[in-house]
mmCIF file as Biopython writes it, N, C-alpha, C and O atoms, coordinates in Angstrom:
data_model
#
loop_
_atom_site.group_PDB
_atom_site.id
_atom_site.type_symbol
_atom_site.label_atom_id
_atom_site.label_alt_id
_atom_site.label_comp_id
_atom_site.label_asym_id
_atom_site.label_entity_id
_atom_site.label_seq_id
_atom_site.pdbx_PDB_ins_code
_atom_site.Cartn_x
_atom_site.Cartn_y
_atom_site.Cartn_z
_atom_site.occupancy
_atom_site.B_iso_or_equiv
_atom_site.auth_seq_id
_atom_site.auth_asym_id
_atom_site.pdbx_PDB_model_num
ATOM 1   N N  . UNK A ? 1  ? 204.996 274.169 44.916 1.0 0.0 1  A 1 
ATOM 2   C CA . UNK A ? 1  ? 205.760 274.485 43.732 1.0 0.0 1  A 1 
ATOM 3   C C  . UNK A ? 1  ? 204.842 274.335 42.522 1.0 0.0 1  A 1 
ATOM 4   O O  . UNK A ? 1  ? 204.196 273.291 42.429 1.0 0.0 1  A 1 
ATOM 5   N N  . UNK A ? 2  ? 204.701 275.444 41.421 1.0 0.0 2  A 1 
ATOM 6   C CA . UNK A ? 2  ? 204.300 275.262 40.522 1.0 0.0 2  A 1 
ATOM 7   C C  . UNK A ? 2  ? 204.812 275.292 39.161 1.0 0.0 2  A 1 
ATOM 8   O O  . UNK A ? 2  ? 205.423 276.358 39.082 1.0 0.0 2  A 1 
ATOM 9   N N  . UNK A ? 3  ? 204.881 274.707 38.095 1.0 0.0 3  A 1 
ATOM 10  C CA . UNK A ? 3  ? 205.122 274.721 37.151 1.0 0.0 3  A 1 
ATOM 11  C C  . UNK A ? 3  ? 204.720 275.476 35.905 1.0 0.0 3  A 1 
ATOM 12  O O  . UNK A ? 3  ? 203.505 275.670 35.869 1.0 0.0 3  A 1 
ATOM 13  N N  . UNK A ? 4  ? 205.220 275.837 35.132 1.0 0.0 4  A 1 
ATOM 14  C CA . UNK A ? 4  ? 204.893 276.840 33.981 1.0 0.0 4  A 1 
ATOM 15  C C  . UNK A ? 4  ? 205.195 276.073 32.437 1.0 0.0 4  A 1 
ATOM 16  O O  . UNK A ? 4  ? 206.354 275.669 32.539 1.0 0.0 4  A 1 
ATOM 17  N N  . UNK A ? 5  ? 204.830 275.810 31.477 1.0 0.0 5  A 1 
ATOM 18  C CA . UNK A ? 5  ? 204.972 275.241 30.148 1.0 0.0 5  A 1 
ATOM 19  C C  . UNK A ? 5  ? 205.774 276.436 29.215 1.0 0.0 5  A 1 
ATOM 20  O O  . UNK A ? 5  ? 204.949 276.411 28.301 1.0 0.0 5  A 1 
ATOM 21  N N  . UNK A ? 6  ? 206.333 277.016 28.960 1.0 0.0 6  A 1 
ATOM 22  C CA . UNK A ? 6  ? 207.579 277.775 27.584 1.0 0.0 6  A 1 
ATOM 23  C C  . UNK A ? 6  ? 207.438 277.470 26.684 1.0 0.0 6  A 1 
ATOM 24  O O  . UNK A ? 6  ? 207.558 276.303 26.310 1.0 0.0 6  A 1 
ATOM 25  N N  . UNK A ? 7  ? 207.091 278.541 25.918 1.0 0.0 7  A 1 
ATOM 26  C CA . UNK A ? 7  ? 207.146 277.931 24.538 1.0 0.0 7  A 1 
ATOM 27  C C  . UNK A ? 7  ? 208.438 278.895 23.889 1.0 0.0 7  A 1 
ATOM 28  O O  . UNK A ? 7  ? 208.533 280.122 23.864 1.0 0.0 7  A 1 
ATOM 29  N N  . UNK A ? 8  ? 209.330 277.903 23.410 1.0 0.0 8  A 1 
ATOM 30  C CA . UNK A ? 8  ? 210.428 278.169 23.185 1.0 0.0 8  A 1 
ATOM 31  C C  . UNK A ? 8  ? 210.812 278.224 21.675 1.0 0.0 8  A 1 
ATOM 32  O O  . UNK A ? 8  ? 210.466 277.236 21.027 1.0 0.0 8  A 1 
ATOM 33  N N  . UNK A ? 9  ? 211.465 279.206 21.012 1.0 0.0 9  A 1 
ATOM 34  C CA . UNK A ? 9  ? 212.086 279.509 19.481 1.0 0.0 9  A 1 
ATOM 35  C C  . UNK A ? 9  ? 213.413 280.056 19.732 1.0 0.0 9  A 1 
ATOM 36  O O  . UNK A ? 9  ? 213.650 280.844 20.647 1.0 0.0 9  A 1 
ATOM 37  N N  . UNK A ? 10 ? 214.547 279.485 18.635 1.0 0.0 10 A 1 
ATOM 38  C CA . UNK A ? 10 ? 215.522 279.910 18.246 1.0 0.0 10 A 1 
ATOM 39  C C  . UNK A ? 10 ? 215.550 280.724 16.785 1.0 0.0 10 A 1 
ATOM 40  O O  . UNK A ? 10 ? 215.062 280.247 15.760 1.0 0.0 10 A 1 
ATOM 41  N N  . UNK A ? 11 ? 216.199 282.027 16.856 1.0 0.0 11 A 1 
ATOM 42  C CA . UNK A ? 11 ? 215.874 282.689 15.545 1.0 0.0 11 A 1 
ATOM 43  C C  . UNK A ? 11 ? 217.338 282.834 14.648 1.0 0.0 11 A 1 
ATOM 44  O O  . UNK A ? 11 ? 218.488 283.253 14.783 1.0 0.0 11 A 1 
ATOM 45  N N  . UNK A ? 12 ? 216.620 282.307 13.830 1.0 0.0 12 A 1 
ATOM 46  C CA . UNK A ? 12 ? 217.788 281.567 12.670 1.0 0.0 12 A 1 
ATOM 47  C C  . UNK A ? 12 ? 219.146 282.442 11.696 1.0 0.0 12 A 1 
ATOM 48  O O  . UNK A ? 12 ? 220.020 281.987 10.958 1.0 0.0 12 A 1 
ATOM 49  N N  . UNK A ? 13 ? 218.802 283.878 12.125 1.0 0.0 13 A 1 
ATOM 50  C CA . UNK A ? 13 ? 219.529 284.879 12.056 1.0 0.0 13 A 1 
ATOM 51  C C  . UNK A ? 13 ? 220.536 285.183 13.175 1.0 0.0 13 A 1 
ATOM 52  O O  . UNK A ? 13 ? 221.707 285.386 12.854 1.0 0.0 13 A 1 
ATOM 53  N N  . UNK A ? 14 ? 220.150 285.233 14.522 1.0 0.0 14 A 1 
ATOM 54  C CA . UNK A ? 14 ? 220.679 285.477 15.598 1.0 0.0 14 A 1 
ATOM 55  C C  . UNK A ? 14 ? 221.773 284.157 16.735 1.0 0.0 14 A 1 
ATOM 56  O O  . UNK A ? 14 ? 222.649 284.180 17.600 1.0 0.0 14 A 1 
ATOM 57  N N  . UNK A ? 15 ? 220.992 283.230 16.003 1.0 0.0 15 A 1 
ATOM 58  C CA . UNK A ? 15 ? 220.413 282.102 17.436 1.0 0.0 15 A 1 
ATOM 59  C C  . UNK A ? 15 ? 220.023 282.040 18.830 1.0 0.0 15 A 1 
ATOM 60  O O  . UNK A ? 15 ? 220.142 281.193 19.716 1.0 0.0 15 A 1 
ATOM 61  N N  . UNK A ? 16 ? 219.440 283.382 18.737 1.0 0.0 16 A 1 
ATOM 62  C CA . UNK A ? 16 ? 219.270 283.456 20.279 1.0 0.0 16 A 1 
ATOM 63  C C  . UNK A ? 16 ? 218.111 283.178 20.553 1.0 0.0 16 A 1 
ATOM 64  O O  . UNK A ? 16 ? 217.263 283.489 19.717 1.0 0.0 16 A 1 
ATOM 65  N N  . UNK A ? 17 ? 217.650 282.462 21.884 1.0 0.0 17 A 1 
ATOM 66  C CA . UNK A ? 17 ? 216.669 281.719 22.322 1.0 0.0 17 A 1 
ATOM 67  C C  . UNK A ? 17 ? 215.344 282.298 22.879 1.0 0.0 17 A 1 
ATOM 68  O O  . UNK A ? 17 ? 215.354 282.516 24.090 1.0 0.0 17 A 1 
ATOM 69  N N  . UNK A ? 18 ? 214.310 282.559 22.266 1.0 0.0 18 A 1 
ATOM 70  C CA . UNK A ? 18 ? 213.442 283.503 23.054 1.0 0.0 18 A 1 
ATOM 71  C C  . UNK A ? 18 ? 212.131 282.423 23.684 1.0 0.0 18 A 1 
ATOM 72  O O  . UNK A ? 18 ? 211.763 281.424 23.065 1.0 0.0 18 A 1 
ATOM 73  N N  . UNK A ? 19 ? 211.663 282.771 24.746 1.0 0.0 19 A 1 
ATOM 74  C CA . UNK A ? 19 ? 210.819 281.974 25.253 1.0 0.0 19 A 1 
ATOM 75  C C  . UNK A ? 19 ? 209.674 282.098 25.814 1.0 0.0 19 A 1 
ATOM 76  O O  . UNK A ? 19 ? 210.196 282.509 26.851 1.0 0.0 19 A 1 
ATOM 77  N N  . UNK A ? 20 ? 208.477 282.113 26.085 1.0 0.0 20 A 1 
ATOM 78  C CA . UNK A ? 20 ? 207.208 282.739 26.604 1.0 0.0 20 A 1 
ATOM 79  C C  . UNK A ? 20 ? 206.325 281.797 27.175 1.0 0.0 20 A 1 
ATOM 80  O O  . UNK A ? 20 ? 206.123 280.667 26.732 1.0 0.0 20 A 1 
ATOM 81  N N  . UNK A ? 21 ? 205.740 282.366 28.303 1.0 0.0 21 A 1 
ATOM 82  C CA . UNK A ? 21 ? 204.482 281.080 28.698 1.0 0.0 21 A 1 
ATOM 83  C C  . UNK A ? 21 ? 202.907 282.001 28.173 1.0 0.0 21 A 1 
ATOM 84  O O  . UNK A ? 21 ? 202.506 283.164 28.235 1.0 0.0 21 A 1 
ATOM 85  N N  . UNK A ? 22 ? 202.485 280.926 27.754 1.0 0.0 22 A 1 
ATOM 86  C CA . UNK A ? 22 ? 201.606 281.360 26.367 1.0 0.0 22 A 1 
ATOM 87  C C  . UNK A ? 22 ? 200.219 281.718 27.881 1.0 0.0 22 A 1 
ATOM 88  O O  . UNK A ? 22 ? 200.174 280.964 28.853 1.0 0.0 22 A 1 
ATOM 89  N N  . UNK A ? 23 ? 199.406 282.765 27.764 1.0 0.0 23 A 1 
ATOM 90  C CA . UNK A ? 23 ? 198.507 283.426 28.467 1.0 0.0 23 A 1 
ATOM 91  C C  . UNK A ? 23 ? 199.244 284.162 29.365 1.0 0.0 23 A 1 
ATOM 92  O O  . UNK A ? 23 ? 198.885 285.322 29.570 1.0 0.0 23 A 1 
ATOM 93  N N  . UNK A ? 24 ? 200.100 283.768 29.878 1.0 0.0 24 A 1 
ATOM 94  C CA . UNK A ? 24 ? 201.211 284.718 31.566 1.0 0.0 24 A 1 
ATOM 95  C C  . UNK A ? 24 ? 202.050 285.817 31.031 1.0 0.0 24 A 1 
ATOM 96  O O  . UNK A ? 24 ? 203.245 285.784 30.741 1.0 0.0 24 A 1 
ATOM 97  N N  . UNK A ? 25 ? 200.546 287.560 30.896 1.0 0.0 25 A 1 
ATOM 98  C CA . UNK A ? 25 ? 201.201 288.397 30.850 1.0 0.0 25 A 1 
ATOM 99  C C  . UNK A ? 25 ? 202.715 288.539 30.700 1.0 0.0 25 A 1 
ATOM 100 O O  . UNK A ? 25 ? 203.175 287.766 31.540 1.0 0.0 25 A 1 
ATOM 101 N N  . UNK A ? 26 ? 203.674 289.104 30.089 1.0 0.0 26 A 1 
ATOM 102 C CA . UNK A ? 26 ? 204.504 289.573 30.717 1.0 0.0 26 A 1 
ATOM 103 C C  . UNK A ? 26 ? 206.048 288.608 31.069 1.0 0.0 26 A 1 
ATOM 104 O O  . UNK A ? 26 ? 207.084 289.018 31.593 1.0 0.0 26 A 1 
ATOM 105 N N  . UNK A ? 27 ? 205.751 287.361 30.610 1.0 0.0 27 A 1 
ATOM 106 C CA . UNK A ? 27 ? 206.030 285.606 31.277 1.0 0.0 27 A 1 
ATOM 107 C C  . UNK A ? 27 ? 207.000 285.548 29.762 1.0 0.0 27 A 1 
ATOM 108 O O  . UNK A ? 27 ? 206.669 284.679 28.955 1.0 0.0 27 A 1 
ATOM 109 N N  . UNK A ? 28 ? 207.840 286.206 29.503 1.0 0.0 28 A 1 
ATOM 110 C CA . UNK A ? 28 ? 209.019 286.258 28.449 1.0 0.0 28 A 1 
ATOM 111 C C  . UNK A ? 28 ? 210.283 286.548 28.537 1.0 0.0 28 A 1 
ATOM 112 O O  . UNK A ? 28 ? 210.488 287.530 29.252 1.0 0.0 28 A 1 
ATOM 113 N N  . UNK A ? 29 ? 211.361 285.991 28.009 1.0 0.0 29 A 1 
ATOM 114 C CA . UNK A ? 29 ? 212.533 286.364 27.847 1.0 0.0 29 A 1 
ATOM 115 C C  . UNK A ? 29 ? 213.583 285.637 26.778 1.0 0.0 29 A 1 
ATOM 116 O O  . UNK A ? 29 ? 213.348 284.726 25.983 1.0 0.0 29 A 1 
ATOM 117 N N  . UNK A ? 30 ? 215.000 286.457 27.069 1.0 0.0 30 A 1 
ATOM 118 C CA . UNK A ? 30 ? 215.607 285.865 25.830 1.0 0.0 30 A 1 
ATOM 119 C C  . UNK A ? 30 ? 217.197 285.600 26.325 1.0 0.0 30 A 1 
ATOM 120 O O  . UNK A ? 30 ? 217.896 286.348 27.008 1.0 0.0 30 A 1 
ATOM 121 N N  . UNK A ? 31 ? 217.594 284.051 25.648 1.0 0.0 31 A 1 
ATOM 122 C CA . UNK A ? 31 ? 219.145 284.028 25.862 1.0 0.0 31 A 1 
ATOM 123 C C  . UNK A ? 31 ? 219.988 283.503 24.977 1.0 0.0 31 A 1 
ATOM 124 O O  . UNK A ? 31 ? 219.534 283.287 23.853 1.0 0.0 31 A 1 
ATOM 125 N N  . UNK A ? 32 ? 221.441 283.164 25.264 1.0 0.0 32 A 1 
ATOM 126 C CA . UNK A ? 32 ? 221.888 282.881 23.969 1.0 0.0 32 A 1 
ATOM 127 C C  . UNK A ? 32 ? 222.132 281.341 24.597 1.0 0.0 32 A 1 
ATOM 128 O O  . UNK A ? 32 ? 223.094 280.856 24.002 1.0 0.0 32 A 1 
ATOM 129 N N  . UNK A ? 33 ? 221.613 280.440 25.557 1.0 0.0 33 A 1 
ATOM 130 C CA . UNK A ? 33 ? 221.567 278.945 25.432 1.0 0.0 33 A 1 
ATOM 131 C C  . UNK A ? 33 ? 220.535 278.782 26.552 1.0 0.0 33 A 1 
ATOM 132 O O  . UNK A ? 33 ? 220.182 279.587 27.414 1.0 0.0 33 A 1 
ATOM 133 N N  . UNK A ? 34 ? 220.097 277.371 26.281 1.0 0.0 34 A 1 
ATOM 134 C CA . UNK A ? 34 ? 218.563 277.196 26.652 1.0 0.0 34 A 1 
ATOM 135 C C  . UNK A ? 34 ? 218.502 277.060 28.463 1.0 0.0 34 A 1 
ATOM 136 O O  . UNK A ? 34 ? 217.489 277.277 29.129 1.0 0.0 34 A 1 
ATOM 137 N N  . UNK A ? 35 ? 219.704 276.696 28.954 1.0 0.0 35 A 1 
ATOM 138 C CA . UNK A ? 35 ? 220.006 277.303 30.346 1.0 0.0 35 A 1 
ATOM 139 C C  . UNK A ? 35 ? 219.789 278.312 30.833 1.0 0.0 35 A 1 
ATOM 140 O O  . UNK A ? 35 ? 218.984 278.409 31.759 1.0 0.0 35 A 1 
ATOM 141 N N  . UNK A ? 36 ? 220.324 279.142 30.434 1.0 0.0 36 A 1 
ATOM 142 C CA . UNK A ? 36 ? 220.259 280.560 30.113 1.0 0.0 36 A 1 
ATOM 143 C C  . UNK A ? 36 ? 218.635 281.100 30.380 1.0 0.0 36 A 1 
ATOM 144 O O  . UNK A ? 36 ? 218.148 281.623 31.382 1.0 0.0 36 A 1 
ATOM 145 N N  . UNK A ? 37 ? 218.037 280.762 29.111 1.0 0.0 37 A 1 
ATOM 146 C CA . UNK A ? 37 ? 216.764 281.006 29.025 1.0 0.0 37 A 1 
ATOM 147 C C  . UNK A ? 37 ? 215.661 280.382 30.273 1.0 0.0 37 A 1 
ATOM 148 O O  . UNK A ? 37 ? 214.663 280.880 30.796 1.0 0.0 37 A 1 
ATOM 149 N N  . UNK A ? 38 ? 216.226 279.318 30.424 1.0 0.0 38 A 1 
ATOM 150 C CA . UNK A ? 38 ? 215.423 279.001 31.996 1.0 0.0 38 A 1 
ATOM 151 C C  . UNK A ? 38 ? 215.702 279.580 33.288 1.0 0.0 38 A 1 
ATOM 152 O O  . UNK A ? 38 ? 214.922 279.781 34.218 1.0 0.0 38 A 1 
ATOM 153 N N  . UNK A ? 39 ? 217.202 279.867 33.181 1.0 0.0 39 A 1 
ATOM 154 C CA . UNK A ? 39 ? 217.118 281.105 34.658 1.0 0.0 39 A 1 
ATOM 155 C C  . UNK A ? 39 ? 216.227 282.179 34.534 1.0 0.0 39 A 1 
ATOM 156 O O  . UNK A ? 39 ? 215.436 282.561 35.397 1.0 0.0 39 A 1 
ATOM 157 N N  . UNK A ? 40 ? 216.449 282.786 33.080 1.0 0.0 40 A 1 
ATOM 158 C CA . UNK A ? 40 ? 215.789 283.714 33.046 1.0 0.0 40 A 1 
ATOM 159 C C  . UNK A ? 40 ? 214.090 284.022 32.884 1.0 0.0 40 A 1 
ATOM 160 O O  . UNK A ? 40 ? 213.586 285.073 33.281 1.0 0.0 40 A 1 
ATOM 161 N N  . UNK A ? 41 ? 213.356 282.980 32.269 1.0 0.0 41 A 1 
ATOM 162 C CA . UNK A ? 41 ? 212.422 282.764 32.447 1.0 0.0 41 A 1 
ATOM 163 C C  . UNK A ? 41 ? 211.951 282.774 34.417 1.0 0.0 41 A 1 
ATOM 164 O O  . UNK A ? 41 ? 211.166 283.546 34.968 1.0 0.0 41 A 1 
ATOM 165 N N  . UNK A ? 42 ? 212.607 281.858 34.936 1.0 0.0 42 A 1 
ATOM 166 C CA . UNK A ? 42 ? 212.113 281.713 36.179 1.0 0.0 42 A 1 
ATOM 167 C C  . UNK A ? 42 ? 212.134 282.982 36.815 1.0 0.0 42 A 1 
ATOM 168 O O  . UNK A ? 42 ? 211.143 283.449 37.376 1.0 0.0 42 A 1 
ATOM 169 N N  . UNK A ? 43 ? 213.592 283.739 36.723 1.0 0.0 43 A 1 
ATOM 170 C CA . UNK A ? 43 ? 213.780 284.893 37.354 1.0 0.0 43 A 1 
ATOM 171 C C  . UNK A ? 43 ? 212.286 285.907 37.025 1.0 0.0 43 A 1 
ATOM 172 O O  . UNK A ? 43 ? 211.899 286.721 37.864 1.0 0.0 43 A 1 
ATOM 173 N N  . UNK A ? 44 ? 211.518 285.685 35.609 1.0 0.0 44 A 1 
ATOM 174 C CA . UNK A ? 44 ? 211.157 286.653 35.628 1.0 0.0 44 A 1 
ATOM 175 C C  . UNK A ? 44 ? 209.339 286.182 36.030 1.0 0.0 44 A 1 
ATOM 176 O O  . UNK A ? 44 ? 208.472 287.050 36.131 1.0 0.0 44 A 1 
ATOM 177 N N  . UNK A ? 45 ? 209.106 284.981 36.175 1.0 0.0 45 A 1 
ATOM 178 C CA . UNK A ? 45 ? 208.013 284.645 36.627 1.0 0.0 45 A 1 
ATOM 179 C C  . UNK A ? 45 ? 207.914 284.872 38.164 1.0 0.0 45 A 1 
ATOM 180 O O  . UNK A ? 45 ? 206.916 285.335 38.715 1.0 0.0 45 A 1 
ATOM 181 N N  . UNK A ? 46 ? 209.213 284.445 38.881 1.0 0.0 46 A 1 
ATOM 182 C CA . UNK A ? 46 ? 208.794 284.972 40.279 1.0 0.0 46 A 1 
ATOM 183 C C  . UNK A ? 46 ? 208.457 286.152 40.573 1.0 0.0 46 A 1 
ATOM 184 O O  . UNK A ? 46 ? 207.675 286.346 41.503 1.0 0.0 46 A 1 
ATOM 185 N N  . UNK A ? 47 ? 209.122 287.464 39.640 1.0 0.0 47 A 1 
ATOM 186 C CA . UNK A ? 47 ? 209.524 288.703 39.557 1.0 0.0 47 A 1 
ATOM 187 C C  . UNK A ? 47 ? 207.570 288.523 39.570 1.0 0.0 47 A 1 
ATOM 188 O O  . UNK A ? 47 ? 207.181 288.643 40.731 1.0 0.0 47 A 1 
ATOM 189 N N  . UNK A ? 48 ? 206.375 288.277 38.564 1.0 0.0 48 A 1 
ATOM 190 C CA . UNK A ? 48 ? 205.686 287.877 38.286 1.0 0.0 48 A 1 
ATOM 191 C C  . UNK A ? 48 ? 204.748 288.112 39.440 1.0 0.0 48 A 1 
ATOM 192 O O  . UNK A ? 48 ? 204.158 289.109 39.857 1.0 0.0 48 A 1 
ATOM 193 N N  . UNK A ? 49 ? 204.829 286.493 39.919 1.0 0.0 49 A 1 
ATOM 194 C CA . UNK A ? 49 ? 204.201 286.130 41.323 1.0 0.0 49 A 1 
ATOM 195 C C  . UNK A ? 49 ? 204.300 286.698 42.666 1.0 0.0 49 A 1 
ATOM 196 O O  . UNK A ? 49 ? 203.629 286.418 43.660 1.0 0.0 49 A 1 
ATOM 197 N N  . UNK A ? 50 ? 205.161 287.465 42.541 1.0 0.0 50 A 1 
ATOM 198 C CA . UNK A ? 50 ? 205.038 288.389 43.794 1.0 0.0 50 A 1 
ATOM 199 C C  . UNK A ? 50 ? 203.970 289.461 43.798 1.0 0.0 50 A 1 
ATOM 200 O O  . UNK A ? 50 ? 203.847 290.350 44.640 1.0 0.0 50 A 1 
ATOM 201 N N  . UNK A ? 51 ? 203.236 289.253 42.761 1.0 0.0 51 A 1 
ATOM 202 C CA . UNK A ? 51 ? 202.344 290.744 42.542 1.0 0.0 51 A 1 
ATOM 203 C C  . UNK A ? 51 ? 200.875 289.566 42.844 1.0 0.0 51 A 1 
ATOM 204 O O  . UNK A ? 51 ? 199.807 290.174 42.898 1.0 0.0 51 A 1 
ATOM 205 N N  . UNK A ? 52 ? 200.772 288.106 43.020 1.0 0.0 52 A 1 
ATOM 206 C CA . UNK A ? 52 ? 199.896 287.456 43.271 1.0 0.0 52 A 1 
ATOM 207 C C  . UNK A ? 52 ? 199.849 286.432 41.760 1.0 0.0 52 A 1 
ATOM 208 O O  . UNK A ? 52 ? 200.286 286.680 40.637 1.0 0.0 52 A 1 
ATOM 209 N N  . UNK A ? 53 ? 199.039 285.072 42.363 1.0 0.0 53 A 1 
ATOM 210 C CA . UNK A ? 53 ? 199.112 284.095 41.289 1.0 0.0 53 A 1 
ATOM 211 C C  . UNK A ? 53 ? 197.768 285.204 40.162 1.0 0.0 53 A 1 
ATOM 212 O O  . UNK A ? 53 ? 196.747 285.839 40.424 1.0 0.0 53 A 1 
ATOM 213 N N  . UNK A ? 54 ? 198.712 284.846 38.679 1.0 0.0 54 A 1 
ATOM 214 C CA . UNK A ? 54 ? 198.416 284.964 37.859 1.0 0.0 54 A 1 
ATOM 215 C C  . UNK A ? 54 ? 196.608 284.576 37.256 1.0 0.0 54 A 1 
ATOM 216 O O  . UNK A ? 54 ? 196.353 283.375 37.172 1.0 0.0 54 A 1 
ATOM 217 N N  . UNK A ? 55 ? 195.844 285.243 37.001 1.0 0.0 55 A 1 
ATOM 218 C CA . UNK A ? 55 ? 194.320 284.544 35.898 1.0 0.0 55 A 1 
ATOM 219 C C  . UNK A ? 55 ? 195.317 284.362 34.347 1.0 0.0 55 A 1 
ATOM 220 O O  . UNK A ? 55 ? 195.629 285.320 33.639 1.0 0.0 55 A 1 
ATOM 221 N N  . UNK A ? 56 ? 195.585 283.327 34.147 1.0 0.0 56 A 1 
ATOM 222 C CA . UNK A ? 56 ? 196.174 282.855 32.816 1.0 0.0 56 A 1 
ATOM 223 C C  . UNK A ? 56 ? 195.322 282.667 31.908 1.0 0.0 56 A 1 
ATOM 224 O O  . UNK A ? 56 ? 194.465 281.783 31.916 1.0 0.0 56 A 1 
ATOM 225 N N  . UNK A ? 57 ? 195.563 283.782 30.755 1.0 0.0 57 A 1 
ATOM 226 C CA . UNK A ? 57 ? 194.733 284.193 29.046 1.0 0.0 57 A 1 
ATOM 227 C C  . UNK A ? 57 ? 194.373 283.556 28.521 1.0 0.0 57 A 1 
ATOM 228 O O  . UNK A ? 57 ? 193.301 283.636 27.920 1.0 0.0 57 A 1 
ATOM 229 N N  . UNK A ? 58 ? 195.390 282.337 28.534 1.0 0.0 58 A 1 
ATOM 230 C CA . UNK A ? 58 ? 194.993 280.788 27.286 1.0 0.0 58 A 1 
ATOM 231 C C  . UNK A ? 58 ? 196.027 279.841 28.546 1.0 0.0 58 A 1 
ATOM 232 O O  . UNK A ? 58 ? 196.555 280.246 29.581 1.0 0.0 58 A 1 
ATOM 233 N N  . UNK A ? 59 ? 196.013 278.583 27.968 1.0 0.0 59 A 1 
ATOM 234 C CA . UNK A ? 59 ? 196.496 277.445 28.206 1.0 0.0 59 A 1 
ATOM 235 C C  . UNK A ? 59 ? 197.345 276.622 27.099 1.0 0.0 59 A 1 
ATOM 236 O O  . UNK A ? 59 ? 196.817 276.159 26.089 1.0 0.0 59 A 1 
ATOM 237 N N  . UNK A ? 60 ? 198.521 276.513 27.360 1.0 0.0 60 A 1 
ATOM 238 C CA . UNK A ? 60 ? 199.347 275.800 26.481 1.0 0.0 60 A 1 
ATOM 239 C C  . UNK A ? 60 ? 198.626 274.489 26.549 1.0 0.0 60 A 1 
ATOM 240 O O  . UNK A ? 60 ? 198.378 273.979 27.641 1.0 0.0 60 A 1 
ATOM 241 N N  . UNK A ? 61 ? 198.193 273.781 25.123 1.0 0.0 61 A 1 
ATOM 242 C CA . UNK A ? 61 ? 197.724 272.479 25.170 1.0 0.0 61 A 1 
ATOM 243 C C  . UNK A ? 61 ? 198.947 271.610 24.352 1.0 0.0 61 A 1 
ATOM 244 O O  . UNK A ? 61 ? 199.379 270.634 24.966 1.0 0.0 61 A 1 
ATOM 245 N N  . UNK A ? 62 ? 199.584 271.920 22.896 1.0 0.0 62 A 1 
ATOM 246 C CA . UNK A ? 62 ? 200.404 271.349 22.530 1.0 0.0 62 A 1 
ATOM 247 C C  . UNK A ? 62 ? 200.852 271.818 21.181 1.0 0.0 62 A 1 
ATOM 248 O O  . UNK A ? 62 ? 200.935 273.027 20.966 1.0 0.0 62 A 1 
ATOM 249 N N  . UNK A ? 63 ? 201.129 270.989 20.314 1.0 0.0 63 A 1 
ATOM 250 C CA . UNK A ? 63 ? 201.292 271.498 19.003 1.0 0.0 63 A 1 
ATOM 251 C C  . UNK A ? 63 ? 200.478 270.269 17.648 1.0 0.0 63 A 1 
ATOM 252 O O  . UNK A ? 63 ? 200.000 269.163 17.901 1.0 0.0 63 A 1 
ATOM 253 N N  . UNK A ? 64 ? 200.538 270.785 16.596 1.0 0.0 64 A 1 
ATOM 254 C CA . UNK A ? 64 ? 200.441 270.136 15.434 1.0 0.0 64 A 1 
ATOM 255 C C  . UNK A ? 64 ? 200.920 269.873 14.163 1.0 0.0 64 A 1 
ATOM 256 O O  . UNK A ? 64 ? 200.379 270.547 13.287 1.0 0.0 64 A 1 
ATOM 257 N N  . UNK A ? 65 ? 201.349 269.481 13.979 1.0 0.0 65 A 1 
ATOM 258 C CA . UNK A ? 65 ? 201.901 269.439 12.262 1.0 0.0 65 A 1 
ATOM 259 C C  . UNK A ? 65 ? 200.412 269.293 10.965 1.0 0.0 65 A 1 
ATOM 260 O O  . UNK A ? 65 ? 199.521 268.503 10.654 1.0 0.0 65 A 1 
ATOM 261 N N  . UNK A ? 66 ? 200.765 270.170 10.713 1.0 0.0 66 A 1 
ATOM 262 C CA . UNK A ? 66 ? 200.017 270.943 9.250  1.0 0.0 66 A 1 
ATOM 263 C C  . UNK A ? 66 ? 200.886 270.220 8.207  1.0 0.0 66 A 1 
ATOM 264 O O  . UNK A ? 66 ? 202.075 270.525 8.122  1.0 0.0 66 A 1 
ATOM 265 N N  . UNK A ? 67 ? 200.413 269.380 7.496  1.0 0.0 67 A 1 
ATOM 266 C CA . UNK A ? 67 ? 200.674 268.945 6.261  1.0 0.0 67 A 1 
ATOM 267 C C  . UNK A ? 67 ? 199.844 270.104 5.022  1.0 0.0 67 A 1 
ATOM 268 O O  . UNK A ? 67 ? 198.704 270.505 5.257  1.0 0.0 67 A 1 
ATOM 269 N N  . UNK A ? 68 ? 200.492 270.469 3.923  1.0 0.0 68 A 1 
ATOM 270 C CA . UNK A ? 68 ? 200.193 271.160 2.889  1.0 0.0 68 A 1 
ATOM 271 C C  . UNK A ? 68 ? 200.564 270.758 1.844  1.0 0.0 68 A 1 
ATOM 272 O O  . UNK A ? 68 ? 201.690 270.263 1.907  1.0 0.0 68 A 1 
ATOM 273 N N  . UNK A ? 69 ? 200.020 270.745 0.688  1.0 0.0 69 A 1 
ATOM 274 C CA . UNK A ? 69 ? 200.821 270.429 -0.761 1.0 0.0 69 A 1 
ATOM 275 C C  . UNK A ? 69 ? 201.807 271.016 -1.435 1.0 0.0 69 A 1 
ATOM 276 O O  . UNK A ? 69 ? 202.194 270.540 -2.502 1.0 0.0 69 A 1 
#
């Protein structure tokens, strides 16, 4: 079993949940609750891996907060 990292946004007009694994072609989707968005994510990574494991673009490492004046 392998695991995948999401990087996940809600858009503040809509609220609907869109989600992506950051380098995995193709490795996106969207719902209206974060359940939701994980079936569908998975559904569409296996959809994915059946074509063979992925060479992944970048690597999710984390985030930062940017302070500005």
């Amino acid at each position: 079993m392998k695991a995948y990292t999401a990087v996940i946004e809600q858009c503040a007009d809509t609220g609907i949940y869109v989600g992506y694994v950051p380098g995995f072609p193709g490795a996106h989707s969207q719902a209206g609750s974060l359940d939701e968005l994980n079936a569908n994510l998975k559904e569409v990574i296996e959809m994915l891996l059946e074509e063979g494991e992925p060479k992944l673009e970048a690597q999710f490492i984390g985030t930062q907060t940017v302070t500005v004046p």
